[in-house]
Rosetta silent file (secondary structure, phi, psi, omega in degrees, C-alpha in Angstrom):
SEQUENCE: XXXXXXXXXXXXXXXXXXXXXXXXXXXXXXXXXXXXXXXXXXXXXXXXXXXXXXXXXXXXXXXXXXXXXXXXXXXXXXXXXXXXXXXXXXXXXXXXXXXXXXXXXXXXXXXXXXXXX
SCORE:     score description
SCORE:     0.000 S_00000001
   1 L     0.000  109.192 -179.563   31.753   14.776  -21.813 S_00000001
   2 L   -69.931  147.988 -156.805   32.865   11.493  -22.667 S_00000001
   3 L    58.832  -13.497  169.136   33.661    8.944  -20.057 S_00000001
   4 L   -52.740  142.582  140.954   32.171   11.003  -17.089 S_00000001
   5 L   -91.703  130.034  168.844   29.497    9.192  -14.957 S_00000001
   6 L  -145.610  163.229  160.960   26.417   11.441  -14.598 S_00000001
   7 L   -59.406  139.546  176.294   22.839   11.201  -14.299 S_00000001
   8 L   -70.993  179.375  177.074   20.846   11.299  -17.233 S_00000001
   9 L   -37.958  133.501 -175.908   19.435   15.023  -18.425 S_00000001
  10 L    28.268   43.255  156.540   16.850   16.430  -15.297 S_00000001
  11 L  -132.438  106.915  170.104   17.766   13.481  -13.000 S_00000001
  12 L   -28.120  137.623 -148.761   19.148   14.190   -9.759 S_00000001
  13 H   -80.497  -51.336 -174.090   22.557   12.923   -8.866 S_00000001
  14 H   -69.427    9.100  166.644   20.438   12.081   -5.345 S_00000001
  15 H   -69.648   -3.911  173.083   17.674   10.391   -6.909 S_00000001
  16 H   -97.013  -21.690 -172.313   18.840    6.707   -6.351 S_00000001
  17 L  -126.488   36.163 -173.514   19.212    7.273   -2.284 S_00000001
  18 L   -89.488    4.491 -177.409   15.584    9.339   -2.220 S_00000001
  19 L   -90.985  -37.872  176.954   14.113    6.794   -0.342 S_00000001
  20 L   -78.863  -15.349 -172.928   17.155    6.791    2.253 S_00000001
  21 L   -87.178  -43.106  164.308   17.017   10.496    2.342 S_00000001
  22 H   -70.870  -73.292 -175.477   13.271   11.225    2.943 S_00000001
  23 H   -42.033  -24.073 -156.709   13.579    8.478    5.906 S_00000001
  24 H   -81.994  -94.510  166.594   16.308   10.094    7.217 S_00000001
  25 H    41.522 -114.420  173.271   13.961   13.204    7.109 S_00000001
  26 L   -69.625    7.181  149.278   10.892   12.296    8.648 S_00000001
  27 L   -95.419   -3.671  152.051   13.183   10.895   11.265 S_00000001
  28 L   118.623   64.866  159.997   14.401   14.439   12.515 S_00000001
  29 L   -82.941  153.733  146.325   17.960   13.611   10.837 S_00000001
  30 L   -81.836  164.069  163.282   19.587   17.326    9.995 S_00000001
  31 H   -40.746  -50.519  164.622   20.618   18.502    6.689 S_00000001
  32 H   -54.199  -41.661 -174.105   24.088   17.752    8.040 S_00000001
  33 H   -66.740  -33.475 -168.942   23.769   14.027    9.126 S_00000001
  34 H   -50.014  -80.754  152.048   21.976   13.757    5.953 S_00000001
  35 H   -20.760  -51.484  164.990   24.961   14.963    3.996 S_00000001
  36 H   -52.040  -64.353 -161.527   27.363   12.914    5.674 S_00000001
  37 H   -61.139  -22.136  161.432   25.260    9.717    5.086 S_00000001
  38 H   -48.532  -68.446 -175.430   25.760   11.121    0.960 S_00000001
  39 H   -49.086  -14.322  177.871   28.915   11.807    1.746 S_00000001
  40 L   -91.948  -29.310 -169.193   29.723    7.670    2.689 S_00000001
  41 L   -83.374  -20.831  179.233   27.702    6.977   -0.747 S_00000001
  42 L    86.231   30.280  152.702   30.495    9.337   -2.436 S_00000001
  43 L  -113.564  135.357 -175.580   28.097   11.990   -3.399 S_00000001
  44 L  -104.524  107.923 -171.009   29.208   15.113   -2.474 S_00000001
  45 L  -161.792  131.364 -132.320   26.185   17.993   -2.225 S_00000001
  46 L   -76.522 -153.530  170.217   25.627   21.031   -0.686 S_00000001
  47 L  -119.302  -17.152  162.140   22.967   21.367    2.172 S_00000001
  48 H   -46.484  -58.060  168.407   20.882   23.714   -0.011 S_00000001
  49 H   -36.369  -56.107 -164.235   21.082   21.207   -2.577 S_00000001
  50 H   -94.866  -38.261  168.288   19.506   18.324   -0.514 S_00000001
  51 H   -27.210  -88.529  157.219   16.695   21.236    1.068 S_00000001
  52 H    17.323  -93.551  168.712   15.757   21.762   -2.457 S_00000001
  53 H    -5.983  -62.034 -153.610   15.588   17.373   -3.052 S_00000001
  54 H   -74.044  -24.111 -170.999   13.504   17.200   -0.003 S_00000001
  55 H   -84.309  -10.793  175.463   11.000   20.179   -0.963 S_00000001
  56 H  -104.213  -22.790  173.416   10.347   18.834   -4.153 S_00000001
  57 H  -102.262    3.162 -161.264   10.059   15.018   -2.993 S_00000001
  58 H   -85.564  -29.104  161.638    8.779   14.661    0.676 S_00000001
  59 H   -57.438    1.166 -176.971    5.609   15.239   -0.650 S_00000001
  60 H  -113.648    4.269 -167.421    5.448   12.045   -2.769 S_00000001
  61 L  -124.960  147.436 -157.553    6.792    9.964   -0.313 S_00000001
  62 L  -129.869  115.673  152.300    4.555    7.742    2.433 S_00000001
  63 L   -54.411  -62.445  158.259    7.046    7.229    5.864 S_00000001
  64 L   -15.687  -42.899 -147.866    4.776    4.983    6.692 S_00000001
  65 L   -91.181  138.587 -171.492    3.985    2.858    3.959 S_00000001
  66 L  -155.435  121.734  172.054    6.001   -0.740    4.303 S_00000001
  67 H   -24.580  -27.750 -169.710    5.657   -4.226    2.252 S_00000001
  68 H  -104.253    0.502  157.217    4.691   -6.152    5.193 S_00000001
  69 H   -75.867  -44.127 -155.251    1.728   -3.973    5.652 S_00000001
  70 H   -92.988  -16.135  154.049    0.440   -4.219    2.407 S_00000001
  71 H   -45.488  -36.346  146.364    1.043   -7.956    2.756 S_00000001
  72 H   -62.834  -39.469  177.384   -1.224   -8.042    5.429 S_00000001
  73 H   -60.732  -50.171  172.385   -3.876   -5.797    3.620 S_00000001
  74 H   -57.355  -43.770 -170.336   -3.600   -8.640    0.476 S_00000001
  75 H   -52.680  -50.522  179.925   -3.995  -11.533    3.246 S_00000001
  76 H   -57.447  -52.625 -170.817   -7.122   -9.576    4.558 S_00000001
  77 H   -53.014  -68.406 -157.774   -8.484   -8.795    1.057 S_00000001
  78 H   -48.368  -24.809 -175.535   -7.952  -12.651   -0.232 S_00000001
  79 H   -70.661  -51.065  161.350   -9.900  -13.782    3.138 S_00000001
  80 H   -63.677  -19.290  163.151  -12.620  -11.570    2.184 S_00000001
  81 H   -98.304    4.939  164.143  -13.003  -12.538   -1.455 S_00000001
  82 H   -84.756  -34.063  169.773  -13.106  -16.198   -0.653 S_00000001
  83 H   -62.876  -17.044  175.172  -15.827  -15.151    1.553 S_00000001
  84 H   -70.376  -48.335 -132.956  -17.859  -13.282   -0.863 S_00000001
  85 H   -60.308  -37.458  178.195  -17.297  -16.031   -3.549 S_00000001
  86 H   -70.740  -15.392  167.942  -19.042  -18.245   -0.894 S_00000001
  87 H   -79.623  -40.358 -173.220  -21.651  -16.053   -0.245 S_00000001
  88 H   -99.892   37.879  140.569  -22.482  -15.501   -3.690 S_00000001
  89 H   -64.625  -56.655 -174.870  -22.684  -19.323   -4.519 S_00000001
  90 H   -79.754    9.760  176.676  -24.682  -20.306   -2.238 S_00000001
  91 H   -98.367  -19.890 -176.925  -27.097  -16.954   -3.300 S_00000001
  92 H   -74.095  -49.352  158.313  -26.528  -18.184   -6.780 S_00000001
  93 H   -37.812  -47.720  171.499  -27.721  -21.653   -5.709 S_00000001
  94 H   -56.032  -43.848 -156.339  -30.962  -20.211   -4.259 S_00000001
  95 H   -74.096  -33.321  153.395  -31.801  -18.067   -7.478 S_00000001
  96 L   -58.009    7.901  129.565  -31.390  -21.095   -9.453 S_00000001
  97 L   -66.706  149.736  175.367  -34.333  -23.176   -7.617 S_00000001
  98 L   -66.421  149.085 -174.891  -37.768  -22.251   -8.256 S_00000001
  99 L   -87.499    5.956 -178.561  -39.537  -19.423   -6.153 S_00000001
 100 L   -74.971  -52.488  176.743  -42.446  -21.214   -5.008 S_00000001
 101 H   -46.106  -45.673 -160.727  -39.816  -23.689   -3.615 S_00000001
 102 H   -77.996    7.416 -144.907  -37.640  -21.211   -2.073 S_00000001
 103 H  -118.669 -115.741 -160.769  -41.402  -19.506   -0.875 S_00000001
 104 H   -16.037  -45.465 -162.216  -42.307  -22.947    0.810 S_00000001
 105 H   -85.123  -39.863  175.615  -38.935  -23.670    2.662 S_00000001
 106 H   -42.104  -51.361  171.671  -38.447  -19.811    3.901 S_00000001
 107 H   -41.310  -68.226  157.504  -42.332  -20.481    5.186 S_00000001
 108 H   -23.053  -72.381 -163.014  -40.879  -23.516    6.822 S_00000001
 109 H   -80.231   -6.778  160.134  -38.369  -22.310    8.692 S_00000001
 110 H   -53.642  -39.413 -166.691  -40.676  -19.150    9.834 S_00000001
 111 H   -91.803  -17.594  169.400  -42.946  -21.399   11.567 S_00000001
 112 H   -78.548  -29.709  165.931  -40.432  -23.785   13.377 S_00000001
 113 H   -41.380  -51.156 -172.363  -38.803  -20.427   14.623 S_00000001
 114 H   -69.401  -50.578  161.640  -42.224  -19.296   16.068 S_00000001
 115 H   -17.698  -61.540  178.988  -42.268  -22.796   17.573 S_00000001
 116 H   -76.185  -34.812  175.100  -39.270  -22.394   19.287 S_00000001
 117 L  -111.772    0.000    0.000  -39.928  -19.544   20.767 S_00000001
């Protein structure tokens, strides 16, 4: 039909708010508030309609999951891979000395231990 706005071919007219719609959801919203909050967006859709939506998408959806978490999770990660890289430098530094040496100073610091204590 020319000049209509629609969705393309097997895409839900409510696929653009499925993020507001799911939240809504898993916050104990009813079908009705839900509908209403459509209804503000100018989609107009039955409460069957949005059951349907939710039963095919709430499983795909994380309530939970929020950018400033996983911002934290990257912060954590980067702290820990600057921390390998320094661990394995200095392990690279050891392997590259000879093993007699690296023999002799481990010996070393065995026997000032026993010293000390």
């Amino acid at each position: 039909m020319p000049g209509k706005e629609s969705t393309p071919p097997f895409q839900s007219k409510l696929t653009p708010y499925r993020n507001e719609i799911l939240k809504a959801w898993f916050r104990r919203q009813t079908l009705k508030e839900i509908q209403a909050m459509l209804q503000k967006h100018g989609i107009t859709i039955s409460l069957p309609g949005i059951s349907l939506f939710i039963k095919r998408h709430k499983n795909k959806y994380d309530p939970k999951a929020e950018p400033s978490k996983k911002r934290v999770q990257t912060a954590k990660a980067s702290r820990s891979s600057e921390k390998l890289t320094t661990q394995l430098q200095a392990l690279e530094k050891v392997l590259v000395r000879d093993s007699s040496e690296v023999a002799r100073e481990y010996d070393r610091k065995r026997s000032q231990q026993k010293r000390n204590s």
